[in-house]
C-alpha positions in Angstrom: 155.3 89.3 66.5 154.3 92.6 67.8 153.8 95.4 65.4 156.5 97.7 63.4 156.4 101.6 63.3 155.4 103.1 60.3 158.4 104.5 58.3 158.9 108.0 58.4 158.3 110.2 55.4 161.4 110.1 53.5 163.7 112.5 52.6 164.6 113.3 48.7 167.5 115.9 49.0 171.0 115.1 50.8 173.2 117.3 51.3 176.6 115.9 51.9 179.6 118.3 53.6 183.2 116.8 53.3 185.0 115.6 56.7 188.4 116.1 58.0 190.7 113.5 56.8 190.7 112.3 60.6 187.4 111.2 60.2 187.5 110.2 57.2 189.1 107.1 58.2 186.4 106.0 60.8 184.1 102.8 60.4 180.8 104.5 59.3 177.3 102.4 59.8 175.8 102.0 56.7 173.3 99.1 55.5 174.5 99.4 52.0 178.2 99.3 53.3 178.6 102.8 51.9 179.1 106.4 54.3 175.9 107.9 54.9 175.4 112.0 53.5 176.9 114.0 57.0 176.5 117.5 58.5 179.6 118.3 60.0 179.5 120.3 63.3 182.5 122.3 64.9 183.0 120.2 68.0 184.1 117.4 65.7 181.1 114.9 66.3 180.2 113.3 62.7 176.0 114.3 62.4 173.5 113.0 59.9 170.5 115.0 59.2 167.5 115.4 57.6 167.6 118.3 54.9 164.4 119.8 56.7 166.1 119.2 60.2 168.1 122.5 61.8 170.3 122.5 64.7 168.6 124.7 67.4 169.4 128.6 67.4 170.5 129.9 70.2 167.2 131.8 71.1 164.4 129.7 69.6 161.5 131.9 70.6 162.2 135.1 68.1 159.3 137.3 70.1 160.9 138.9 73.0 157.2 138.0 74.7 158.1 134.4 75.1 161.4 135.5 77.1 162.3 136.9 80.8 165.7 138.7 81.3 166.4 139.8 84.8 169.3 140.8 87.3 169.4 137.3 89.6 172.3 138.7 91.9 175.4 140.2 92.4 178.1 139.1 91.3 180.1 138.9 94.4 177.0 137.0 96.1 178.4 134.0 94.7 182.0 132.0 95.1 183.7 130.2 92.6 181.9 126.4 93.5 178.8 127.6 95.2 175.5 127.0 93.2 172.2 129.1 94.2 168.2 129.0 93.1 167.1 132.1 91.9 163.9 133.0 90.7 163.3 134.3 86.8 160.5 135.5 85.9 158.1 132.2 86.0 160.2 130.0 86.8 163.8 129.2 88.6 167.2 128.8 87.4 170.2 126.9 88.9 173.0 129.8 88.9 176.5 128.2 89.4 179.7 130.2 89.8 183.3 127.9 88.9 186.3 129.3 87.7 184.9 133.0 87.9 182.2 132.2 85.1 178.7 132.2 86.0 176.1 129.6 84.0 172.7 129.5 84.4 170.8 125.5 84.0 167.5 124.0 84.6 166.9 123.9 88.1 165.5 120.0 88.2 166.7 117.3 87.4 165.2 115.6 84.4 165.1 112.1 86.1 162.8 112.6 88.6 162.9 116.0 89.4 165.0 117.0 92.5 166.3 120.1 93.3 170.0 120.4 91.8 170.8 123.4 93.8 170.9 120.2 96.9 173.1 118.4 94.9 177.5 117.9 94.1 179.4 120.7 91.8 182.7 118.9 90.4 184.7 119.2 88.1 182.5 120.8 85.4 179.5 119.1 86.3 176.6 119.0 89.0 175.2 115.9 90.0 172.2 114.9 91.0 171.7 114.6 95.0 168.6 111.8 94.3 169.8 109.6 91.6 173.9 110.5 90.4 172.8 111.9 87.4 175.4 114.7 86.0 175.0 117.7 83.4 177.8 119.6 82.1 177.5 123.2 83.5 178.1 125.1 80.5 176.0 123.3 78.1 173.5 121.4 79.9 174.3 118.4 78.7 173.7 114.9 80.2 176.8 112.8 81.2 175.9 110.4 83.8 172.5 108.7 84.7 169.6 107.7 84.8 167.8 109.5 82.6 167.2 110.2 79.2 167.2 113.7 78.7 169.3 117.6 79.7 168.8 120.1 81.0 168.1 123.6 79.5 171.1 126.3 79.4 170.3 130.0 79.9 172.0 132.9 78.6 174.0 135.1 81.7 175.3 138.4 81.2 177.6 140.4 83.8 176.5 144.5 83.4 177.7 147.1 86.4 178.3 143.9 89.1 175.3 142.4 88.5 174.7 138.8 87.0 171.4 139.1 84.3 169.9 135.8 82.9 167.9 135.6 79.8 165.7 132.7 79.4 162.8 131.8 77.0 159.1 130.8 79.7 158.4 127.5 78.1 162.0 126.4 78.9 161.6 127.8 82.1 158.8 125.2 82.7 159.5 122.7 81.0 163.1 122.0 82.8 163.9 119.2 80.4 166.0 119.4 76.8 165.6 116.4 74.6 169.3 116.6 72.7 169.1 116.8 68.5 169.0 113.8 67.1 168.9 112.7 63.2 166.3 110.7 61.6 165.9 107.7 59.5 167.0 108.6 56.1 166.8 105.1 55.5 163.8 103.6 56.5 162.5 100.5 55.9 159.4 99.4 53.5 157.0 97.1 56.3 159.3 94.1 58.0 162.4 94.9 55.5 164.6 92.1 55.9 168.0 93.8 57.2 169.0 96.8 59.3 171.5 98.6 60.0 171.2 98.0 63.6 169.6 95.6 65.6 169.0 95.9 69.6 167.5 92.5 71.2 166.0 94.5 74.3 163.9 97.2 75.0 165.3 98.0 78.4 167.1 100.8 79.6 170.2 99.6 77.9 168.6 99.8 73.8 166.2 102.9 74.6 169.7 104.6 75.4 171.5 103.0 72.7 169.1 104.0 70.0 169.5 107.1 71.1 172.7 107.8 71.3 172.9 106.6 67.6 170.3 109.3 66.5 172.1 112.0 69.1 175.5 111.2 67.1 174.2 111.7 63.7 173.3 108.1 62.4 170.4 108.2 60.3 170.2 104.7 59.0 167.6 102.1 60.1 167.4 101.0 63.9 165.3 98.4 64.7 164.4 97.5 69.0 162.9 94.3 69.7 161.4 93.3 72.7 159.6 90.2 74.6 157.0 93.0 76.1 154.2 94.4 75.0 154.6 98.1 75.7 157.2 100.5 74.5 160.1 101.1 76.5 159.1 101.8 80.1 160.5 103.2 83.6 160.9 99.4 85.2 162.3 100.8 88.2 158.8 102.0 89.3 156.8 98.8 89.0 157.7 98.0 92.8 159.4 101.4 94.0 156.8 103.7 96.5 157.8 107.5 97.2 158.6 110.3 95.6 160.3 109.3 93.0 158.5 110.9 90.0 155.3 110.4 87.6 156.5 109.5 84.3 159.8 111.7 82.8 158.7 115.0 83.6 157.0 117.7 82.1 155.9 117.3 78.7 152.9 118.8 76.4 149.5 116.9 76.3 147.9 115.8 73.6 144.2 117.0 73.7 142.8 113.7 73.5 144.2 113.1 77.0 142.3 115.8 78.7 139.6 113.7 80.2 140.0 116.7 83.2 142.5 117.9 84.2 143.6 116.0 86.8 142.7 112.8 84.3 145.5 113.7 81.7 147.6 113.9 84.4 146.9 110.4 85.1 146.3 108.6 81.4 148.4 110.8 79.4 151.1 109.0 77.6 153.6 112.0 77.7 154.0 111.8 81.4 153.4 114.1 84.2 153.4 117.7 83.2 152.1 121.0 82.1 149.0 121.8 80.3 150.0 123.9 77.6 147.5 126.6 77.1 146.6 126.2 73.4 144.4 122.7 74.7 143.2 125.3 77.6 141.2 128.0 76.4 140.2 129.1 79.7 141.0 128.6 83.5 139.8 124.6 83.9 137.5 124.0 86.2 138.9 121.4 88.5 136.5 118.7 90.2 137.2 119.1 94.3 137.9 115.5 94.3 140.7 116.8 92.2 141.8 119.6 94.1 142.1 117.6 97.0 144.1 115.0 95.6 146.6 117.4 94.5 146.5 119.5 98.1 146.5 117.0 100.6 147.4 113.4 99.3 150.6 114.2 97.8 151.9 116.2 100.0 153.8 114.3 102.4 157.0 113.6 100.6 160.3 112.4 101.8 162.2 114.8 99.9 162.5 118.1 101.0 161.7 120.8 98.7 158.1 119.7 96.7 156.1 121.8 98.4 153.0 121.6 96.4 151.5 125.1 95.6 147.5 125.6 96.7 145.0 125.2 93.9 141.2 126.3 93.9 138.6 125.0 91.4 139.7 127.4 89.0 142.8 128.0 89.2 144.8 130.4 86.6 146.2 128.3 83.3 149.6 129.2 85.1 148.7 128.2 88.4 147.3 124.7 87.3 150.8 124.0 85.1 153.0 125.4 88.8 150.9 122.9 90.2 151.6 120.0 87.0 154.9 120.6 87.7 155.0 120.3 91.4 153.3 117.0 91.1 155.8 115.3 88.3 157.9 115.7 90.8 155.9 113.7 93.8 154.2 111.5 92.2 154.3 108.8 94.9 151.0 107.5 94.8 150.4 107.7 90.6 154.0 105.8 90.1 154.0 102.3 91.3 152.5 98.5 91.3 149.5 99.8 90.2 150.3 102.0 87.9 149.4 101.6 83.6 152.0 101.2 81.5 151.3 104.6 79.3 152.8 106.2 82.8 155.4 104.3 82.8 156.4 105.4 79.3 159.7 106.7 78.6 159.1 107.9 75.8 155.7 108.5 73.9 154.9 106.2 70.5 154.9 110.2 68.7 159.0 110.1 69.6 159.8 106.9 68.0 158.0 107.4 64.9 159.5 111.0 64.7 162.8 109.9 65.0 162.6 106.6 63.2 163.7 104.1 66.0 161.7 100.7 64.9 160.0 98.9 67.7 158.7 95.8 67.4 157.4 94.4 70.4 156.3 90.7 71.7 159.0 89.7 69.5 161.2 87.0 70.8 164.8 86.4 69.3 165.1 82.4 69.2 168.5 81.9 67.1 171.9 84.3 66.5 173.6 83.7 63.4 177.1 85.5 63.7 178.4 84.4 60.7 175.5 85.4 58.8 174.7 88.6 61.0 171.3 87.4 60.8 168.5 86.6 64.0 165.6 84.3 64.0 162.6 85.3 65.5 160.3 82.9 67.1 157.8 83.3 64.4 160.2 82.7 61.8 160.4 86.3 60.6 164.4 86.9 60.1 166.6 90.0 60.1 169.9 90.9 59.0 171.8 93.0 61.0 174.9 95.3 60.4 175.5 96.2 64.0 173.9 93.9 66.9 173.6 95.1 70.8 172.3 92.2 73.3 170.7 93.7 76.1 167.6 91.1 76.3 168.0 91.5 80.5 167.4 88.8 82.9 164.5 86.4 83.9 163.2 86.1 87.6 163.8 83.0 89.3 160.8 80.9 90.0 159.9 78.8 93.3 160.7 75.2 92.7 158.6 73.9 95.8 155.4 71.7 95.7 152.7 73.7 94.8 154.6 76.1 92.2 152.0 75.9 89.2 148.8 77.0 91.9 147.1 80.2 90.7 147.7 84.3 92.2 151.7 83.6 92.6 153.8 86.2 90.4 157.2 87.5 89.6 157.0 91.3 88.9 157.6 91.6 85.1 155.6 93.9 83.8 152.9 96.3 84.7 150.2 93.8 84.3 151.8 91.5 86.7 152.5 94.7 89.6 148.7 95.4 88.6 147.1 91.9 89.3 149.3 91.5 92.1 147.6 94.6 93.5 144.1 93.9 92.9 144.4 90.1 94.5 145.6 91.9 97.3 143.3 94.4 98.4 142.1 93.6 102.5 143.7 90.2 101.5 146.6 88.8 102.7 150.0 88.8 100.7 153.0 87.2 101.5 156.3 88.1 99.9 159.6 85.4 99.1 162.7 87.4 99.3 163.7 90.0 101.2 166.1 91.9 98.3 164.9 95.3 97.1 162.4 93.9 94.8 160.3 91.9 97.8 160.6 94.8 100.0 159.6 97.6 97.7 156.6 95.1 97.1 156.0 94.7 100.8 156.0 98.4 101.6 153.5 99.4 99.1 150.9 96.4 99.7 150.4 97.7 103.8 148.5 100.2 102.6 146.5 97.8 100.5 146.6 94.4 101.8 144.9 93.1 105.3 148.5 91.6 105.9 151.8 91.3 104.9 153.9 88.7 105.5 157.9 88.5 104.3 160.4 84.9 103.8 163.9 85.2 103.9 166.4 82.7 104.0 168.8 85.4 105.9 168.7 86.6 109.0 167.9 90.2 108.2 166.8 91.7 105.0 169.6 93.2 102.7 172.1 91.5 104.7 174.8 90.4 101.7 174.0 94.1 100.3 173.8 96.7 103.2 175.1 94.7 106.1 173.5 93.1 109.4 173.1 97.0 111.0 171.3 98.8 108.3 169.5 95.4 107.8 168.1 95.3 110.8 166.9 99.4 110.8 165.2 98.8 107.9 163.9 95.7 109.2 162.4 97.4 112.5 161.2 100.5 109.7 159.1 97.5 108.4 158.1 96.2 111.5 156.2 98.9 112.6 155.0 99.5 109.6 152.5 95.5 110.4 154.7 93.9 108.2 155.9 90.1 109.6 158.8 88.3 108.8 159.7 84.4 108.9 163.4 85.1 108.7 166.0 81.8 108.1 163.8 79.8 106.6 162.0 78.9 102.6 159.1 77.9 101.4 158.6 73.9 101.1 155.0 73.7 99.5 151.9 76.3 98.3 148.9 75.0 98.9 146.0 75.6 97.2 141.8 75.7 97.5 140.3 75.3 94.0 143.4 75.8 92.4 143.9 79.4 94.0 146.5 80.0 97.4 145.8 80.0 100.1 148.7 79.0 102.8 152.3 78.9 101.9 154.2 76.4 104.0 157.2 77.1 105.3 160.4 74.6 106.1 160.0 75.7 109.7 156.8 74.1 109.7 155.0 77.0 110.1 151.7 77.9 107.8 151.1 81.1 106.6 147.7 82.7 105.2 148.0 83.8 102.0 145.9 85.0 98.6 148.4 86.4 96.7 152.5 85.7 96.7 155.4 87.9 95.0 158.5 85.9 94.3 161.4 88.0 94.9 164.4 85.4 95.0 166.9 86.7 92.4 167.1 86.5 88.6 168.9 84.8 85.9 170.7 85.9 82.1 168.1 85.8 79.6 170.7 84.4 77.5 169.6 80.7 76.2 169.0 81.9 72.6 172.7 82.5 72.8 173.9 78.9 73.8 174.6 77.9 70.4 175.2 81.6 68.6 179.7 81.3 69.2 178.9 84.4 71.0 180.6 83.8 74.8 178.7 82.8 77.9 180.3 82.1 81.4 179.2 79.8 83.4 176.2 81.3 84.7 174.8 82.5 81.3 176.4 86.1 81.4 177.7 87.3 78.4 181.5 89.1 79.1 182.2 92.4 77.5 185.3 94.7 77.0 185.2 98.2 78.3 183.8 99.1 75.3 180.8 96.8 75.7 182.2 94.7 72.8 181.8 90.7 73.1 184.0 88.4 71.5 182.3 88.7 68.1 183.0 91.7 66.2 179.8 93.7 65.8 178.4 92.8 68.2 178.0 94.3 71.7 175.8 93.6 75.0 174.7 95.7 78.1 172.4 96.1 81.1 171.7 93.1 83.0 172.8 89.6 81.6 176.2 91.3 81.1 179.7 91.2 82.8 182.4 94.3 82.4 185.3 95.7 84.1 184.7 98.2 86.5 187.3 101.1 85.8 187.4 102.2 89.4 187.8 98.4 91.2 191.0 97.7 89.3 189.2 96.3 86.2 187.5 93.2 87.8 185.1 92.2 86.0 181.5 92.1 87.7 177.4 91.9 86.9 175.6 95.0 87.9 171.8 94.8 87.3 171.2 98.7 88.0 169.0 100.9 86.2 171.7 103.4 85.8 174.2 101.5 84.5 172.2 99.5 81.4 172.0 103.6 80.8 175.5 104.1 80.7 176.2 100.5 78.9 173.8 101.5 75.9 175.6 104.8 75.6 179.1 103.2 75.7 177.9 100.4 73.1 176.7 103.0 70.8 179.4 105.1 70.9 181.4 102.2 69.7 179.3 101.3 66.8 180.2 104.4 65.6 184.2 103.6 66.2 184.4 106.3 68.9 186.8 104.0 71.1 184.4 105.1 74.2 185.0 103.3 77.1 182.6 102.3 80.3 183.7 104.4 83.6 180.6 105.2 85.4 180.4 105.0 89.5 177.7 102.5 90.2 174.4 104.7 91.6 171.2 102.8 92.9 167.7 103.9 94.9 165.4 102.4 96.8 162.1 103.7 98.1 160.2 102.6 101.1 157.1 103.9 103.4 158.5 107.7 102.5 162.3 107.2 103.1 165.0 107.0 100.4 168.0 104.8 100.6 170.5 105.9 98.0 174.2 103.9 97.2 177.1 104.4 95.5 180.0 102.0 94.5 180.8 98.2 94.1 180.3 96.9 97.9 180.7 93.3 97.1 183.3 91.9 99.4 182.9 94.3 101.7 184.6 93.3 105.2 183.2 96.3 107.5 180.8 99.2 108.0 181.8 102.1 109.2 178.3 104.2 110.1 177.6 107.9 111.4 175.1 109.1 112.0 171.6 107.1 113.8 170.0 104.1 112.5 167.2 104.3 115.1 166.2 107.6 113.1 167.0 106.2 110.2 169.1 109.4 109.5 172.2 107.8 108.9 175.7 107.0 106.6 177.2 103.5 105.7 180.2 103.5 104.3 181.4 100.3 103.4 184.9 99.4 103.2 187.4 96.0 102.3 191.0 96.5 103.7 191.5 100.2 104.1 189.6 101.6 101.0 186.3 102.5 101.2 184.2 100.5 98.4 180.9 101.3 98.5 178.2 104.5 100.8 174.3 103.8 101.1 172.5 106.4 103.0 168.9 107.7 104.1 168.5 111.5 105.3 172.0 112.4 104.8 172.1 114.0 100.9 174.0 114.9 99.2 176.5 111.8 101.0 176.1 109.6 98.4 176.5 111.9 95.1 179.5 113.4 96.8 181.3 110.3 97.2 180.3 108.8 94.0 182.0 112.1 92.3 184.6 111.5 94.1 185.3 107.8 92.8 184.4 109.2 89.5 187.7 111.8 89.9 189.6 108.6 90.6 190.7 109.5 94.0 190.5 106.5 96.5 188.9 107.3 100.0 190.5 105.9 102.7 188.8 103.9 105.5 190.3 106.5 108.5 188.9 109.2 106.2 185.3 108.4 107.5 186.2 106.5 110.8 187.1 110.0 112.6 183.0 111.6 112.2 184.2 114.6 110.6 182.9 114.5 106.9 183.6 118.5 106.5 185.6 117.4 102.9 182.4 115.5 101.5 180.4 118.7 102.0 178.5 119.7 99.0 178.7 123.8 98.5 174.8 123.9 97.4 172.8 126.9 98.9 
């Protein structure tokens, strides 16, 4: 078994503040069965903390040198719903106007940083035009995903018509707010036998659950196990190309990391971000090589608005950050199959010790003893467990063809397996089974690499079941002319091998394919066998069913992200499997928030991205079923709107080149309201318009 955090320094003073009777009578987590000491805050949320810990003043930065107040506008520049950019000082703010209040945010979006000024204002919230994640507009506060943290809220003042904003500069650049979150006032002495809570998964699903915990106050021991190696990581971008981000935004280096410049940009565990000036002492002088990386390869983007700004060899301390922060948000050539898994962190090893969330990692869960509320490890370690979350995810299907144990043919797991893939394939040829999102992603990113490229699908047109035989066949033709060849309608029948390494894959049509390297994109299965003999529930294809409230049929114990099925709110309760990024999010929120007897229920609008050669394909909704595609727009552009409908309600939108489509729609399921199928037949989409400027 992988290793265990140190425990964080304990804490020998509580302090404990009596609550309401109301919550008095709530299920608290406790490994000694007894309520932990509790800060109590106005807003009625039950918080632990440590004695040393403070909640955040309003104006952390008490010099009025850190800050920048100016007049932005007037305030009849803006309507009630309209959102606007505006520069501050040295940096931007979102300004949004709704209900006659004005409220000033982070202009990026956490995630992956896109421009929330493009994106939905509803209801209270903006939503990201990229992604679908949505922050509350008057405290900045994440509500939807992907992503793990909010954004920054700026003070606004209204003084002879004009609207001022007051914002501290390393806000300003940073564009990211980690919420408070209590630590571990309980933590454990090496591999303590019991904890509090137990998450089986390192995925998006526990990351989010642990945190939550710690955002709500819990400040007894959390323990995350996982199969990999590494801590939690962005999965999503071991096969996605594009802009879609280098590591979770701008954070601070540490100095070790400054190889150059540009290298701590690269290696630096934190992510892509600024430099802060302290490990700067002067203007950095910035190898060409560098500089020209930064100016010219990463330019072209497929996202409007990244604009990278121009940097000499010695550029300014402020220039060089402008410029860290222009690239966290391209990163298309730093983020993908070859990338290390320290740029794939979500979070840095620092934030897990800080906060004491337990990780211990090659750590496979072999046996589930309910009864007990103890878990076997496959080493024999054992640990009891107060609370349990299941979110172990799924395992790739493997090719069951002659042939299948010859060397250099993968499933993408892990950043070592995108890596190798990668290296096998450089001026060789590769040859990808399955033409789902995973294969393709693959395919697009190894034409740039590999001498050729060669798809299998059993279908007739890629993402045919998904997107539907039009859009298929775009994207198809996209790939097409991008030297990409496809043996459509058929499978592989045998790999064949020359000193134990491929070389051809055979297909069924009798055809014979050159290949070095082969990615097996075909699907995935529950990673739920240690549960066959746990009580806890399976259907018949290894899924583990869930309430709303991500609760399995065993008290205690909950299960999200990928090997689970739920009810989806917004499809009449029907239980289904989505294996989205952003939904093991919203799942490991939901399961939290029910650990702590909160009652919280899963509602969230299904929101998944692809990216390929440059172009983004966003979707919204449940389209399973589907019975017809109503598009506008042109798919020979590739500038285009699906929306895809069963009877005459419109389940499901994918789009490319048409934001914010997608985020407007999925806000619109959100409210509740059903669209109707002659809603988008006429062309005129005036009433999905987003009011961003």
């Amino acid at each position: 078994m992988g290793g265990c955090f140190s425990k964080p320094k304990p804490v020998e003073l509580k302090i404990e503040v009596v609550l309401p009777e109301k919550e008095r009578g709530k299920e608290e987590l406790s490994a000694s069965g007894k309520g932990s000491p509790r800060a109590y805050q106005g807003n009625g949320t039950a918080r632990h903390f440590h004695t040393e810990e403070r909640l955040p003043a309003p104006h952390p930065y008490a010099g009025t040198q850190d800050c920048v107040e100016a007049a932005v506008c007037h305030v009849k520049d803006l309507e009630n719903g309209q959102m606007r950019e505006v520069e501050l000082g040295w940096g931007k703010v979102l300004l949004v106007k709704e209900n006659g209040e004005f409220h000033a945010l982070g202009h990026k979006c956490p995630h992956y940083g896109a421009p929330l000024v493009k994106g939905v204002l509803s209801r209270g919230r903006v939503r990201c035009p990229w992604h679908g994640a949505c922050f509350n507009i008057s405290t900045g506060d994440l509500e939807d995903f992907p992503g793990l943290d909010s954004l920054h809220k700026f003070q606004v003042k209204i003084e002879k018509e004009k609207v001022y904003v007051w914002a501290s500069k390393q806000a300003l650049q940073l564009q990211r707010r980690t919420k408070v979150m209590a630590k571990c006032i309980s933590p454990s002495a090496g591999h303590s036998g019991s904890t509090n809570v137990l998450i089986v998964g390192a995925g998006a699903a526990g990351l989010v659950c642990a945190e939550t915990l710690r955002q709500e106050g819990f400040s007894d021991r959390i323990v995350l196990c996982t199969l990999d190696r590494h801590l939690p990581y962005d999965r999503p971008k071991l096969s996605k190309v594009g802009p879609v981000g280098a590591g979770q935004g701008p954070q601070p280096y540490p100095s070790e990391s400054l190889l150059s410049p540009l290298g701590a940009l690269l290696v630096s565990p934190w992510g892509c971000g600024q430099l802060p000036s302290s490990l700067m002492p002067g203007p950095p002088v910035v190898p060409q090589k560098d500089m020209d990386l930064l100016n010219s390869v990463l330019q072209p983007t497929c996202d409007p608005g990244l604009a990278l700004p121009s940097l000499g060899p010695r550029a300014s301390v402020a220039k060089w950050n402008s410029g860290c922060l222009a690239l966290s948000q391209v990163g298309c050539i730093l983020q993908s199959l070859d990338a290390q898994p320290e740029q794939l962190a979500l979070r840095p090893k620092e934030f897990f010790r800080a906060y004491g969330i337990e990780v211990l990692t090659e750590a496979q869960v072999v046996t589930v003893d309910v009864r007990n509320k103890k878990v076997v490890f496959k080493d024999g370690f054992k640990l009891e467990y107060n609370k349990l979350l299941l979110a172990p995810g799924s395992s790739p299907k493997t090719l069951s063809c002659k042939g299948k144990e010859v060397e250099n043919v993968f499933t993408i797991r892990t950043p070592e397996d995108a890596n190798r893939v990668v290296r096998l394939a450089r001026g060789r040829n590769a040859v990808v089974v399955g033409a789902g999102f995973l294969g393709m992603e693959v395919a697009a990113y190894l034409t740039e690499k590999a001498h050729s490229v060669s798809v299998v699908e059993l279908e007739e047109t890629p993402f045919r079941r998904f997107l539907g035989e039009r859009v298929g066949r775009a994207l198809m033709k996209m790939f097409e002319n991008n030297r990409v060849k496809f043996y459509m309608q058929t499978e592989v029948s045998e790999l064949r091998a020359q000193e134990g390494k491929l070389k051809e894959v055979v297909l069924k049509s009798s055809k014979v394919v050159r290949a070095d390297v082969c990615v097996v994109g075909i699907g995935a299965v529950p990673a739920t066998g240690f549960l066959r003999q746990s009580g806890i529930s399976l259907d018949s294809r290894g899924f583990i069913p869930v309430n709303k409230m991500m609760q399995t049929n065993i008290p205690g114990v909950f299960a999200a992200g990928d090997a689970v099925t739920f009810p989806l709110a917004w499809r009449n309760n029907r239980k289904v499997n989505i294996p989205h990024w952003q939904m093991a999010h919203a799942q490991g929120r939901v399961a939290a928030q029910n650990m702590l007897a909160q009652e919280a229920e899963i509602s969230t609008v299904p929101y998944l991205w692809t990216a390929m050669f440059g172009k983004s394909l966003r979707y919204a909704g449940y389209g399973e079923g589907f019975d017809d595609v109503i598009i506008q727009g042109d798919l020979e552009e590739l500038k285009f709107v699906a929306f895809y409908t069963k009877g005459d309600e419109v389940i499901a939108v994918a789009s490319m080149n048409y934001d914010p489509i997608v985020s407007k729609v999925a806000e619109v399921l959100a409210s509740g309201r059903a669209i109707r199928k002659r809603e988008v037949e006429t062309g005129d989409m005036s009433w999905l318009t987003g009011k961003g400027s």
